[in-house]
N, CA, C and O atoms as a Maestro MAE file, in Angstrom:
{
 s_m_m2io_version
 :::
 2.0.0
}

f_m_ct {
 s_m_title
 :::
 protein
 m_atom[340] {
  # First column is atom index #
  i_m_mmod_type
  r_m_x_coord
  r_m_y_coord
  r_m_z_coord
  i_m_residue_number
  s_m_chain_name
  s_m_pdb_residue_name
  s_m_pdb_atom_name
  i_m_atomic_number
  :::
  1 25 8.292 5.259 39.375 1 A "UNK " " N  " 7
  2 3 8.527 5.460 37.958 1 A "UNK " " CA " 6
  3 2 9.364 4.320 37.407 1 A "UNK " " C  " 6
  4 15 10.135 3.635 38.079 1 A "UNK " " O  " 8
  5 25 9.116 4.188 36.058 2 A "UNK " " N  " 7
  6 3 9.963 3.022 35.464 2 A "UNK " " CA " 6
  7 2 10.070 3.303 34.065 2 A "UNK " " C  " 6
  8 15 9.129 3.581 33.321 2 A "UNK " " O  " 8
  9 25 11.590 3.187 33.677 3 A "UNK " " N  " 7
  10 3 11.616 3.825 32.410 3 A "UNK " " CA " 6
  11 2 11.511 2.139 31.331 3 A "UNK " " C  " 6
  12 15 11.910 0.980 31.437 3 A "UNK " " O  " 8
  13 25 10.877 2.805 30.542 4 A "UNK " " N  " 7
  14 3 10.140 1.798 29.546 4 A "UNK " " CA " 6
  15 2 10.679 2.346 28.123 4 A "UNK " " C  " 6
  16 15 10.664 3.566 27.964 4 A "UNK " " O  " 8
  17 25 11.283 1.292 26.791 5 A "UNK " " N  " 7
  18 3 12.013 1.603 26.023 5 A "UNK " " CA " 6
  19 2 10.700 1.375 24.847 5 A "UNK " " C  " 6
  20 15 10.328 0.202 24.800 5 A "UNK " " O  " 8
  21 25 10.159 2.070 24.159 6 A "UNK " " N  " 7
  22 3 9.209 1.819 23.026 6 A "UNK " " CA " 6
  23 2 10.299 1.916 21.584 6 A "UNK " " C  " 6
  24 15 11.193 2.721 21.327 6 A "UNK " " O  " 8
  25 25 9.755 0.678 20.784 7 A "UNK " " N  " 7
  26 3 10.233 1.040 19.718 7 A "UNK " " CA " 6
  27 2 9.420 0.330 18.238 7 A "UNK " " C  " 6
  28 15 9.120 -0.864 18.223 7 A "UNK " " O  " 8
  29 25 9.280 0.779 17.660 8 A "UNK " " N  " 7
  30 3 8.753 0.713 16.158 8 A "UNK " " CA " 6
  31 2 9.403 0.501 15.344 8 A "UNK " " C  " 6
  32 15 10.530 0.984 15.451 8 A "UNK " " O  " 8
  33 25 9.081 -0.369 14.006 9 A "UNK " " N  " 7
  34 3 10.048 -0.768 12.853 9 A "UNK " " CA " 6
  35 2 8.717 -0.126 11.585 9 A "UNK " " C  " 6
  36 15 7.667 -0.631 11.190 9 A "UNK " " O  " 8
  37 25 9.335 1.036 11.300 10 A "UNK " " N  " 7
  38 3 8.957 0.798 9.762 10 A "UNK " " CA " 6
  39 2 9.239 1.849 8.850 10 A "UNK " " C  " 6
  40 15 8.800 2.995 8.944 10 A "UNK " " O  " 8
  41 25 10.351 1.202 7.538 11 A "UNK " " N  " 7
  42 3 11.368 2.021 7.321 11 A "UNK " " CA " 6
  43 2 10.919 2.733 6.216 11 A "UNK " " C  " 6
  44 15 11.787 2.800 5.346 11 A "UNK " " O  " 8
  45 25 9.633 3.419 5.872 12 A "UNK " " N  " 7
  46 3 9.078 4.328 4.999 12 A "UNK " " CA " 6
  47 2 9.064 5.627 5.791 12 A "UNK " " C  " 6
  48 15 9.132 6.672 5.143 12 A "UNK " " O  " 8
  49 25 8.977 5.690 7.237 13 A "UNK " " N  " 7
  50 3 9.010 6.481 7.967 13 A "UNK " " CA " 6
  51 2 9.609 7.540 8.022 13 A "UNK " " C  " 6
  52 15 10.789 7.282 8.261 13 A "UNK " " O  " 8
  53 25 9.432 8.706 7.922 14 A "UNK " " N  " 7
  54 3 10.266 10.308 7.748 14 A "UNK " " CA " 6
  55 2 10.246 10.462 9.451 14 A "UNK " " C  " 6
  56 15 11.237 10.136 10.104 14 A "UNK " " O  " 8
  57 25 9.336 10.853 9.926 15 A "UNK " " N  " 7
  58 3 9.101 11.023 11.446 15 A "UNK " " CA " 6
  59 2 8.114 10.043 12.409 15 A "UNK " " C  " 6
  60 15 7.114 9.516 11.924 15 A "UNK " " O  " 8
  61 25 8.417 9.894 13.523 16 A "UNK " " N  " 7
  62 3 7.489 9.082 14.262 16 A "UNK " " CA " 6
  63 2 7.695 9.616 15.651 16 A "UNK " " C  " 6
  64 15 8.763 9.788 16.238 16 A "UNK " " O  " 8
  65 25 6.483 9.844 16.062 17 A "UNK " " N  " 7
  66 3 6.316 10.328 17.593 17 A "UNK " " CA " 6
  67 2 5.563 9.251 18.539 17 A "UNK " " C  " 6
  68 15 4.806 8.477 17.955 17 A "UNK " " O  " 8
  69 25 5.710 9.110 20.110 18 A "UNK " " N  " 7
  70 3 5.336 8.277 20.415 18 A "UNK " " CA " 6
  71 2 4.122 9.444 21.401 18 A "UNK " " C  " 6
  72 15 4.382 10.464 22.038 18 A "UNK " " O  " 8
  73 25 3.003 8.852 21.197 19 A "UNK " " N  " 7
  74 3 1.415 9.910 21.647 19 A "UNK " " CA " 6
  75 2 0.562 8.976 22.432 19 A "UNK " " C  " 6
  76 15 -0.146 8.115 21.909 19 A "UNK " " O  " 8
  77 25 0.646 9.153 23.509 20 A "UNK " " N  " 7
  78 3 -0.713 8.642 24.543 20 A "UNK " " CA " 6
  79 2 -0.794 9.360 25.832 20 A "UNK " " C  " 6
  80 15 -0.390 10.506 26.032 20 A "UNK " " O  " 8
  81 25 -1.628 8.190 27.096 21 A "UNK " " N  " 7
  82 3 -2.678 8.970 27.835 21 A "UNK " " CA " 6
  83 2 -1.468 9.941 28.475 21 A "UNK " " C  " 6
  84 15 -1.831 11.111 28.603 21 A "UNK " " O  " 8
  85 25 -0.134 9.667 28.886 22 A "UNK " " N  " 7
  86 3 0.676 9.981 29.648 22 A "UNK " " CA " 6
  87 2 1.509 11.699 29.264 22 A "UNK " " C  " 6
  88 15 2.172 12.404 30.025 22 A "UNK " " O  " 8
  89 25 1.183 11.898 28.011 23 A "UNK " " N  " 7
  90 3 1.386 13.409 26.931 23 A "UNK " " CA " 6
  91 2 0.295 14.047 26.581 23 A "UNK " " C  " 6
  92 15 0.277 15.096 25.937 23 A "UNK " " O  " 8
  93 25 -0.843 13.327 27.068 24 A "UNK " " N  " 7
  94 3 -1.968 14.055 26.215 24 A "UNK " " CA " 6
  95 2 -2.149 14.220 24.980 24 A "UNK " " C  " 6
  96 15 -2.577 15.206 24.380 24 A "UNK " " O  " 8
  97 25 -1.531 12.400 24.295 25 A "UNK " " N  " 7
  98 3 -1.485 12.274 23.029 25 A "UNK " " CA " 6
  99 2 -0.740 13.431 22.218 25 A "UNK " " C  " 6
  100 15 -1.036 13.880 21.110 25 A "UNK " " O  " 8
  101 25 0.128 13.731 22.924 26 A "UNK " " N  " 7
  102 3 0.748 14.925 22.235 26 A "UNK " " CA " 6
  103 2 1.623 14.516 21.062 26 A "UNK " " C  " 6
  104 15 2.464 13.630 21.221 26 A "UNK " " O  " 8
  105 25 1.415 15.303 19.542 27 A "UNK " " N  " 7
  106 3 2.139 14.455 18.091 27 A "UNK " " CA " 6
  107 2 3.453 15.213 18.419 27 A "UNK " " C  " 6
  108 15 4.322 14.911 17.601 27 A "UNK " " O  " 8
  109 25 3.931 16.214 19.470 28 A "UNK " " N  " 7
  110 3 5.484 16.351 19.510 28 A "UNK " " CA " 6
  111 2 6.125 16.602 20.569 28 A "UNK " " C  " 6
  112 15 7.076 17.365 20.739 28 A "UNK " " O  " 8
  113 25 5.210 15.489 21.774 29 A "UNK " " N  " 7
  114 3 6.137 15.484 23.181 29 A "UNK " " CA " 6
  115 2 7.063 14.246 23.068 29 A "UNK " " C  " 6
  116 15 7.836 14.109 24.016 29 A "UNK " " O  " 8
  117 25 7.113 13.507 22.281 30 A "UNK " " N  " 7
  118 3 7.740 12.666 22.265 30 A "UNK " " CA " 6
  119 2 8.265 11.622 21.179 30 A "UNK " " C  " 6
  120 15 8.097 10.408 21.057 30 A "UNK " " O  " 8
  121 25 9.118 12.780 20.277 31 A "UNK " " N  " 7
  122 3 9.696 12.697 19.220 31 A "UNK " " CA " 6
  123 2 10.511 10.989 18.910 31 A "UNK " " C  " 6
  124 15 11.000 10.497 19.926 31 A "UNK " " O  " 8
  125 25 10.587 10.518 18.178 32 A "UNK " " N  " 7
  126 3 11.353 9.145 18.541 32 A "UNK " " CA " 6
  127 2 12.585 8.917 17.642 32 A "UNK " " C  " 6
  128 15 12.462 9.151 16.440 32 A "UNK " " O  " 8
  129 25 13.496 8.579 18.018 33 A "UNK " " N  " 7
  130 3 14.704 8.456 16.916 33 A "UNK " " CA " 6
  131 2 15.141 6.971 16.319 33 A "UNK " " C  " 6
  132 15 15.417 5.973 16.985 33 A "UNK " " O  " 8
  133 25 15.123 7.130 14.641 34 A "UNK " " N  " 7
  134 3 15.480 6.096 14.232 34 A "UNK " " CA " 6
  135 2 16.931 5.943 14.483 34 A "UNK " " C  " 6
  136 15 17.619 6.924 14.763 34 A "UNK " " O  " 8
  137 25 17.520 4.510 14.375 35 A "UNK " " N  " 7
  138 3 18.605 4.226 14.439 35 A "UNK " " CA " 6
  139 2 19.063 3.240 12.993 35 A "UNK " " C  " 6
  140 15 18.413 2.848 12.024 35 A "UNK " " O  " 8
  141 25 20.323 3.103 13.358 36 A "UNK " " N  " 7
  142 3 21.207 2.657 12.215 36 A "UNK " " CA " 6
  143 2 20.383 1.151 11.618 36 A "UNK " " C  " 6
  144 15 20.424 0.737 10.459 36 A "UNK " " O  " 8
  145 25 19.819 0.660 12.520 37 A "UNK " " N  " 7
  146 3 19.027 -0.732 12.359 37 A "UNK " " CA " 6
  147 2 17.394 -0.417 11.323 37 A "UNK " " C  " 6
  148 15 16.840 -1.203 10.555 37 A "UNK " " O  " 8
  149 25 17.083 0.681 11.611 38 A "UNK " " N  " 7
  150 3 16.383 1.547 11.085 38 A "UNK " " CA " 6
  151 2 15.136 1.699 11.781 38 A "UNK " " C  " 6
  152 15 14.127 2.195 11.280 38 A "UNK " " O  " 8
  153 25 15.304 0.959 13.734 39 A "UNK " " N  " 7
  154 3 14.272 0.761 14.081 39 A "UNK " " CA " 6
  155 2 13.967 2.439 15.240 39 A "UNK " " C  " 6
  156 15 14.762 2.973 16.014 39 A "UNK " " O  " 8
  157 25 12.674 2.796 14.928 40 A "UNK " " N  " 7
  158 3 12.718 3.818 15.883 40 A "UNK " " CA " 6
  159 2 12.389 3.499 17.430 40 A "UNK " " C  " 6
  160 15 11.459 2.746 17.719 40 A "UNK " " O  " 8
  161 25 13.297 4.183 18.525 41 A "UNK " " N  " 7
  162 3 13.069 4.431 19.792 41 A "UNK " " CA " 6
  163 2 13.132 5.913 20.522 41 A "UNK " " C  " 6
  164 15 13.803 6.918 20.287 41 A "UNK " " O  " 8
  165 25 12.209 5.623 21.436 42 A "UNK " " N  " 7
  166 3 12.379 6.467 23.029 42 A "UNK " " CA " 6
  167 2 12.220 5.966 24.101 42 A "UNK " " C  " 6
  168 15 11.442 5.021 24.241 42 A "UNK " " O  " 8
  169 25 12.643 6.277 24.709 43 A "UNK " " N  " 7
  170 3 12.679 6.024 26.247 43 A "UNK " " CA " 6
  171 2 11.836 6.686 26.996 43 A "UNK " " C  " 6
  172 15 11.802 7.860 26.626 43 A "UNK " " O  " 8
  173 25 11.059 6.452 27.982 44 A "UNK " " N  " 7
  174 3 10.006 7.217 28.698 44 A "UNK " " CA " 6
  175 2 10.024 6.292 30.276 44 A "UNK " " C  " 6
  176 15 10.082 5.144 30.716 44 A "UNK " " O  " 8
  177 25 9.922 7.796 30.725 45 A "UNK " " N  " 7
  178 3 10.087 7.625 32.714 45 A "UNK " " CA " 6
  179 2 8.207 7.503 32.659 45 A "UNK " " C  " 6
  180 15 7.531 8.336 32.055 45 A "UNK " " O  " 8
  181 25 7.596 6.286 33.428 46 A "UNK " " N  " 7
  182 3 6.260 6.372 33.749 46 A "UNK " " CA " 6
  183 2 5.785 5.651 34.568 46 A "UNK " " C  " 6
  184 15 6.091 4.461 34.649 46 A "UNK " " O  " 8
  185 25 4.666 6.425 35.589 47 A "UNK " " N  " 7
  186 3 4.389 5.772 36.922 47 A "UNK " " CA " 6
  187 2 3.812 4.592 36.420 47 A "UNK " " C  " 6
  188 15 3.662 4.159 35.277 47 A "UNK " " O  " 8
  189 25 3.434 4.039 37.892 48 A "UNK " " N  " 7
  190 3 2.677 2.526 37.796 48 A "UNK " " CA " 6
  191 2 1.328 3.105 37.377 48 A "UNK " " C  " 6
  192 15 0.680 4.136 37.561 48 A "UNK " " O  " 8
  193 25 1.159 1.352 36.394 49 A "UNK " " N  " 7
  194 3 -0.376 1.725 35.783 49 A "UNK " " CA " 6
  195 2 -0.578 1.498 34.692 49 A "UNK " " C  " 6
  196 15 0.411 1.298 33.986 49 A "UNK " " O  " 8
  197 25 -1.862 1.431 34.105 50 A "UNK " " N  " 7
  198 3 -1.723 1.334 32.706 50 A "UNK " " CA " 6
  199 2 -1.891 2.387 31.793 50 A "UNK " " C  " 6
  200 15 -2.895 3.092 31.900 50 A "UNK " " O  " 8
  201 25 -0.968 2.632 30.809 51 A "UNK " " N  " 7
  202 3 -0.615 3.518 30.093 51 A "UNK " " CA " 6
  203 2 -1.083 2.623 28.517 51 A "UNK " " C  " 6
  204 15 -0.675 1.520 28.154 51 A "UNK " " O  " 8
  205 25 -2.326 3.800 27.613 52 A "UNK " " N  " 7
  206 3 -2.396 3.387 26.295 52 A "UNK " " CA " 6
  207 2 -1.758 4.492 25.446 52 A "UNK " " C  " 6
  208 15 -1.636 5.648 25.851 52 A "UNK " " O  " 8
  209 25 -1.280 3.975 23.996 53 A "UNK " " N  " 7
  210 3 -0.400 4.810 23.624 53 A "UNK " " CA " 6
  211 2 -0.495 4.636 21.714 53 A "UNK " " C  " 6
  212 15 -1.430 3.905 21.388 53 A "UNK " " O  " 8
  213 25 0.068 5.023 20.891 54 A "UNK " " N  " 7
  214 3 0.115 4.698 19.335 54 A "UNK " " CA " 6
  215 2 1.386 5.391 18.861 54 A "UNK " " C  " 6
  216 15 2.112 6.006 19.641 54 A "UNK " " O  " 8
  217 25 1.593 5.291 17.760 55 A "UNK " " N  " 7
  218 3 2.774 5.885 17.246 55 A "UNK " " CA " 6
  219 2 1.853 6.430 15.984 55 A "UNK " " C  " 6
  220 15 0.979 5.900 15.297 55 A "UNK " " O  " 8
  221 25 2.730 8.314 16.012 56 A "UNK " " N  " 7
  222 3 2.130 9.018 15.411 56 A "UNK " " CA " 6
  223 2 3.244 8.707 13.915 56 A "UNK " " C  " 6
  224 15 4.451 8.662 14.157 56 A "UNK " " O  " 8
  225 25 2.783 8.508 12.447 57 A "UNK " " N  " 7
  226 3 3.925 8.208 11.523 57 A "UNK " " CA " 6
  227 2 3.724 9.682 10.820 57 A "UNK " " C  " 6
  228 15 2.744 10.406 10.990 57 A "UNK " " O  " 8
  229 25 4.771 9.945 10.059 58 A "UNK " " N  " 7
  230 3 4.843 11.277 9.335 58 A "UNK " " CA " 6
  231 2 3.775 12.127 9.668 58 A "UNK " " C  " 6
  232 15 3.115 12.557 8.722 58 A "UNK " " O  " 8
  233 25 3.434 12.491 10.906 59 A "UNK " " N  " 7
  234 3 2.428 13.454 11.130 59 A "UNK " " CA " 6
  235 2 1.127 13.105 11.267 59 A "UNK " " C  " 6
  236 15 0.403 13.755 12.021 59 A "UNK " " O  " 8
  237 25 0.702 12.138 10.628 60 A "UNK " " N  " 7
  238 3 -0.793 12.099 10.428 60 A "UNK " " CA " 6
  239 2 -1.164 10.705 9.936 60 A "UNK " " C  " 6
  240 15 -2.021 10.789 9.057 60 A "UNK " " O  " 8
  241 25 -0.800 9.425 10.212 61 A "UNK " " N  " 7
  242 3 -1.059 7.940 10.171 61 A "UNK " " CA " 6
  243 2 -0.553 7.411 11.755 61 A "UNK " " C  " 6
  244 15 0.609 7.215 12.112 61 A "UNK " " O  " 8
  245 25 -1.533 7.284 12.393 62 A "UNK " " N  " 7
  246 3 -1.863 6.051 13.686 62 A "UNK " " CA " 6
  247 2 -1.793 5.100 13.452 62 A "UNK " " C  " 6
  248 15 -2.585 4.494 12.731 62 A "UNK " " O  " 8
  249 25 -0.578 4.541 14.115 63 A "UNK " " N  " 7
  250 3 -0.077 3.196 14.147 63 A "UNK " " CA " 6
  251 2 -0.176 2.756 15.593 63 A "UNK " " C  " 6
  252 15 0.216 3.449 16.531 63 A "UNK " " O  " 8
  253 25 -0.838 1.313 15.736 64 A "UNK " " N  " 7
  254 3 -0.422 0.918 17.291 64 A "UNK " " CA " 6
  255 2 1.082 0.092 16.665 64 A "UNK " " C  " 6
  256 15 1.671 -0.014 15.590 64 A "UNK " " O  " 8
  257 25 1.276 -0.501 18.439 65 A "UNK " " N  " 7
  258 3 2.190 -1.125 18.383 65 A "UNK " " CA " 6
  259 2 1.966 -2.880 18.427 65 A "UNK " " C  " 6
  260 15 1.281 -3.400 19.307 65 A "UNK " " O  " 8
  261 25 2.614 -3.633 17.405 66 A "UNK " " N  " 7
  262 3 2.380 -4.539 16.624 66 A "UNK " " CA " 6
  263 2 2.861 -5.879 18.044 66 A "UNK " " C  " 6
  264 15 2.231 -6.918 18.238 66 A "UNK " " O  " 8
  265 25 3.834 -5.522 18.662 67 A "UNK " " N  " 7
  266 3 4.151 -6.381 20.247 67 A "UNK " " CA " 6
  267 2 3.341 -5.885 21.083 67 A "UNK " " C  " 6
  268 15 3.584 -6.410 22.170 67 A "UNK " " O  " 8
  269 25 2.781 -5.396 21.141 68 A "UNK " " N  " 7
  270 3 1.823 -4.815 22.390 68 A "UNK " " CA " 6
  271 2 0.276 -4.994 22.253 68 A "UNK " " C  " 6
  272 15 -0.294 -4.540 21.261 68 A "UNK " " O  " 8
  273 25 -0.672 -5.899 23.612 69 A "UNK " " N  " 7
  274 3 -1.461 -5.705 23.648 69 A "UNK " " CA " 6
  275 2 -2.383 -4.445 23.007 69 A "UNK " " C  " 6
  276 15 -1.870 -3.360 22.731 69 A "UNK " " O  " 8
  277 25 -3.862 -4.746 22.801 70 A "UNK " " N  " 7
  278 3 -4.981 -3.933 22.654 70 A "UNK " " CA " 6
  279 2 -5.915 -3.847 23.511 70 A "UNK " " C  " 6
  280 15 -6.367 -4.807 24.134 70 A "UNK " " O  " 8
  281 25 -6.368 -2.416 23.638 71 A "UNK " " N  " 7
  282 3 -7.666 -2.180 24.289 71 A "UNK " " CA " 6
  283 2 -8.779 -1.381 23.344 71 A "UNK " " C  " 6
  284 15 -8.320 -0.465 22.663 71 A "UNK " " O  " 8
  285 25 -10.459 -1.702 23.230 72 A "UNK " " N  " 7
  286 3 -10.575 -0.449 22.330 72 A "UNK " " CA " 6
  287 2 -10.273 0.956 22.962 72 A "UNK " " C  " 6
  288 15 -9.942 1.326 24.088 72 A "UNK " " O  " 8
  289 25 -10.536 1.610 21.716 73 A "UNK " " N  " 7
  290 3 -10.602 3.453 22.014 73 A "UNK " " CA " 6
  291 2 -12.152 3.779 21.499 73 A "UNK " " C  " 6
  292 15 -12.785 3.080 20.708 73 A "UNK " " O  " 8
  293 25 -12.698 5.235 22.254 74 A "UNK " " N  " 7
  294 3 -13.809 5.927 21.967 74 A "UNK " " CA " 6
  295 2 -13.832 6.056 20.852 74 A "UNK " " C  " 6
  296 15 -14.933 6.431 20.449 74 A "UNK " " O  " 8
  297 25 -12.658 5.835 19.662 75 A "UNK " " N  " 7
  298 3 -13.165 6.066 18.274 75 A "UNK " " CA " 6
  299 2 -13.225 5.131 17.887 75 A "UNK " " C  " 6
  300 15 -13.049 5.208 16.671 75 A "UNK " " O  " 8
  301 25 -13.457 3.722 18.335 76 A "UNK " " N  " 7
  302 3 -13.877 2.532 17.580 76 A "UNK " " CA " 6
  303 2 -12.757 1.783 16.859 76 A "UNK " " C  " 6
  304 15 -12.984 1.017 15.923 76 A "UNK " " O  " 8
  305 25 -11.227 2.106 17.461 77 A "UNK " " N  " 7
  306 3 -10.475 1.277 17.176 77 A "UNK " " CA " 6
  307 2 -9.945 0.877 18.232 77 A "UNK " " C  " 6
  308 15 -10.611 0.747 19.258 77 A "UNK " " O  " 8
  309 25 -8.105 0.493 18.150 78 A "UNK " " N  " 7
  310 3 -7.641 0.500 19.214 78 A "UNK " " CA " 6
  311 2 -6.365 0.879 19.422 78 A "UNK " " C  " 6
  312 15 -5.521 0.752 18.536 78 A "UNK " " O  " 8
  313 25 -6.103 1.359 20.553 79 A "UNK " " N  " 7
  314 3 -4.949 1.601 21.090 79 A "UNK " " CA " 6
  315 2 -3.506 0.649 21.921 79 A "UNK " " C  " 6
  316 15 -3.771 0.222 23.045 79 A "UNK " " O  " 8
  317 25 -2.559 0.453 21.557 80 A "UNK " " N  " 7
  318 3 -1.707 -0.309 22.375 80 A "UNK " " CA " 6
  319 2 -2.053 0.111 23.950 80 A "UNK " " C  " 6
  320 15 -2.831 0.909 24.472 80 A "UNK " " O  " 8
  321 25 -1.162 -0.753 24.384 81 A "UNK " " N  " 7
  322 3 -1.204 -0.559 26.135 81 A "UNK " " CA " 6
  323 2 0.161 -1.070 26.604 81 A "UNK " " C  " 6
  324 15 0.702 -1.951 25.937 81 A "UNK " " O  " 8
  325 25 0.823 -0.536 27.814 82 A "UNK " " N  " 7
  326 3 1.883 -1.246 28.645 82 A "UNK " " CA " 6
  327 2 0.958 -1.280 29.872 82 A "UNK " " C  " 6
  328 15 -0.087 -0.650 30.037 82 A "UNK " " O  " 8
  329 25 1.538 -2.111 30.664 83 A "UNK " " N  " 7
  330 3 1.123 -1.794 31.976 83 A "UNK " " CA " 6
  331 2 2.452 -2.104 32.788 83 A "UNK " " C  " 6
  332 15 3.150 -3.115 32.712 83 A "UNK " " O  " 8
  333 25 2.688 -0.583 33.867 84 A "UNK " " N  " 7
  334 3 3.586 -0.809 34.533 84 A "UNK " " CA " 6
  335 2 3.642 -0.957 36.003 84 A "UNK " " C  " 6
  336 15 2.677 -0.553 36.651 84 A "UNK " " O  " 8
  337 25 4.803 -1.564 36.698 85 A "UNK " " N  " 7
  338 3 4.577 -1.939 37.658 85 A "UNK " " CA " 6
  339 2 5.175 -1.006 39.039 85 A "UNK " " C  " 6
  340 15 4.947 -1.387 40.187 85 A "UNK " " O  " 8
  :::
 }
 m_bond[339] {
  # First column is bond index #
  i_m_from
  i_m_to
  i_m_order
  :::
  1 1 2 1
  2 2 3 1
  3 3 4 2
  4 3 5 1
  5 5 6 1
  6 6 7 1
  7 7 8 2
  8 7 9 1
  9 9 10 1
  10 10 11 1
  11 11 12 2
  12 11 13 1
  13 13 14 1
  14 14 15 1
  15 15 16 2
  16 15 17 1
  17 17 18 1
  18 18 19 1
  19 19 20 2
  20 19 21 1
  21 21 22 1
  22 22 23 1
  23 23 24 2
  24 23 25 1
  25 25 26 1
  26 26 27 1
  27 27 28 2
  28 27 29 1
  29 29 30 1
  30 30 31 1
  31 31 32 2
  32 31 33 1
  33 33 34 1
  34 34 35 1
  35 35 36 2
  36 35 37 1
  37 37 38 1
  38 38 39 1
  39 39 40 2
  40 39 41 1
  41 41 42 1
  42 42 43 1
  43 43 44 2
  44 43 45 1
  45 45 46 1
  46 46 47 1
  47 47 48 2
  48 47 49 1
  49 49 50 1
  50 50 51 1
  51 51 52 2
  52 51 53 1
  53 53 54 1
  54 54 55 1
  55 55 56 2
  56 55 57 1
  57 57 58 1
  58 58 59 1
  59 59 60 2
  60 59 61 1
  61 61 62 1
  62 62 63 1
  63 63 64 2
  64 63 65 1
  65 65 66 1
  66 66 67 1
  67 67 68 2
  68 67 69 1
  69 69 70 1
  70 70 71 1
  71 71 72 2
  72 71 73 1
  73 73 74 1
  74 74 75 1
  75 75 76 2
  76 75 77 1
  77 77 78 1
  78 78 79 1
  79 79 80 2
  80 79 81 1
  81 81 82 1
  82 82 83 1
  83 83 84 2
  84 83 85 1
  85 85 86 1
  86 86 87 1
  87 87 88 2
  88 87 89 1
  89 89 90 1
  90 90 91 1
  91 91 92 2
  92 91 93 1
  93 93 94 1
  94 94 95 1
  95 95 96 2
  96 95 97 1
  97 97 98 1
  98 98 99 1
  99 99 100 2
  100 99 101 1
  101 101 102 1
  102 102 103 1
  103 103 104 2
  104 103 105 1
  105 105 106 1
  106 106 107 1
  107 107 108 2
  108 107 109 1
  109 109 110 1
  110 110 111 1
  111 111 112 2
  112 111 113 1
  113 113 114 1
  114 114 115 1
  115 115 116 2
  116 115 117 1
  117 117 118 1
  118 118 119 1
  119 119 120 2
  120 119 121 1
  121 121 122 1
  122 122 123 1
  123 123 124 2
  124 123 125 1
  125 125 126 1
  126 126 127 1
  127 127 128 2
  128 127 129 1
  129 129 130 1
  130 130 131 1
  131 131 132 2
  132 131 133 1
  133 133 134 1
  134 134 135 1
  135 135 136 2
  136 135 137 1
  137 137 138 1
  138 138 139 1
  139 139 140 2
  140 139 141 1
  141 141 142 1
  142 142 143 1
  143 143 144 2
  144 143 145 1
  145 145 146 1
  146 146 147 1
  147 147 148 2
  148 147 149 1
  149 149 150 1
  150 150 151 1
  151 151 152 2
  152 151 153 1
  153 153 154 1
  154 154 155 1
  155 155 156 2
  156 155 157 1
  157 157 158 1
  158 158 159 1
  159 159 160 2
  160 159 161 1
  161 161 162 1
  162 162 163 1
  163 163 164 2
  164 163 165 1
  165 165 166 1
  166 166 167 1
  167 167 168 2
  168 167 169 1
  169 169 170 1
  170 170 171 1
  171 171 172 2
  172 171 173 1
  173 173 174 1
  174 174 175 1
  175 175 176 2
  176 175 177 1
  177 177 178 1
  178 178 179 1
  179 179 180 2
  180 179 181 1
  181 181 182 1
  182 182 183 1
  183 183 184 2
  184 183 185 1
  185 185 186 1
  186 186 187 1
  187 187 188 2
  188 187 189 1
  189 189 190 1
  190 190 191 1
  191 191 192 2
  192 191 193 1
  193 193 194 1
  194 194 195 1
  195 195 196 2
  196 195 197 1
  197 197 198 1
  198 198 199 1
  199 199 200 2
  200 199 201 1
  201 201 202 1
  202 202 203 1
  203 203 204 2
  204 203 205 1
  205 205 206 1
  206 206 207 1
  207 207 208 2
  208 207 209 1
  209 209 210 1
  210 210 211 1
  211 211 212 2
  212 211 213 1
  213 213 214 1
  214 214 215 1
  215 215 216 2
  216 215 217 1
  217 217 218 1
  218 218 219 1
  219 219 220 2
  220 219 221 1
  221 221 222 1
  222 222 223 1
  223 223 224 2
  224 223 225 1
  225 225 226 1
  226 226 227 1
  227 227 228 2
  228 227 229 1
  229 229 230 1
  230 230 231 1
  231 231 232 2
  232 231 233 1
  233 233 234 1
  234 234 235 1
  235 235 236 2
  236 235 237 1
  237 237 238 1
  238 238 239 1
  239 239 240 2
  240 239 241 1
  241 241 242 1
  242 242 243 1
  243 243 244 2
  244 243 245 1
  245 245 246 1
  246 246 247 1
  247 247 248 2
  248 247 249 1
  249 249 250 1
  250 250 251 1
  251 251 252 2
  252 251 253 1
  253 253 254 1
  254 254 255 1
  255 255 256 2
  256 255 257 1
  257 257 258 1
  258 258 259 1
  259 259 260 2
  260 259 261 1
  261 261 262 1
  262 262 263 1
  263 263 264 2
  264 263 265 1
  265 265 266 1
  266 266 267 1
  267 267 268 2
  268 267 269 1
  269 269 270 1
  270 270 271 1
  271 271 272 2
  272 271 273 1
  273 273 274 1
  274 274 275 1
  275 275 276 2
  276 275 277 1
  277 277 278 1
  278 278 279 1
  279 279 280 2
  280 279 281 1
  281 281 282 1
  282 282 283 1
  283 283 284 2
  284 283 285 1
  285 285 286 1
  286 286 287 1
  287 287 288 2
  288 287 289 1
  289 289 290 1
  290 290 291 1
  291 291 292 2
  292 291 293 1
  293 293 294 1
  294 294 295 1
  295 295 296 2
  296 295 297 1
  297 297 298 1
  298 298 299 1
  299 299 300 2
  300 299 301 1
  301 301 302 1
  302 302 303 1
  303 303 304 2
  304 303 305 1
  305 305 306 1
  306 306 307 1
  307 307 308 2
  308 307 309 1
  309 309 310 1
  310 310 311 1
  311 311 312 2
  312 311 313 1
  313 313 314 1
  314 314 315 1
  315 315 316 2
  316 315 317 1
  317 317 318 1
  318 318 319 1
  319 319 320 2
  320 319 321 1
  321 321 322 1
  322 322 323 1
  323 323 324 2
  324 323 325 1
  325 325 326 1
  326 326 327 1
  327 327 328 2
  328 327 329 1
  329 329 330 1
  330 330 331 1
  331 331 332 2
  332 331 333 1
  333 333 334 1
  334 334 335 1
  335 335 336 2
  336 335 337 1
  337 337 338 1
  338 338 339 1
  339 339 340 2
  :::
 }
}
């Protein structure tokens, strides 16, 4: 396992969850907290491998992540990726 720090900047944001393969895209296993900078983070423990992922914004706008590689997705866009070691 290796804990990996995700974080997002964008300060219109009410809520942001972080959703991929590793939650089962879940919009509230992994709530993310803005900080004073106004940038949001979480922290996440995850095995080796590659992990794709998006940030869920106020509920219902999919955002990837803007530093992070792409792969497509089955719906014809795409999803960020880490890959860990």
């Amino acid at each position: 396992m290796a804990r990996i720090e995700f974080r997002f900047e964008n300060r219109a944001a009410k809520t942001v969850a972080l959703a991929g393969d590793f939650n089962n895209w879940s919009a509230t296993g992994h709530p993310m907290k803005r900080g004073r900078d106004e940038i949001w983070t979480i922290e996440v423990d995850l095995p080796p491998g590659r992990h794709e992922y998006k940030f869920l914004v106020n509920g219902g706008e999919w955002w990837n992540d803007p530093r992070a590689p792409k792969v497509p997705n089955v719906w014809g866009t795409e999803n960020s990726y880490v890959d860990v070691q």
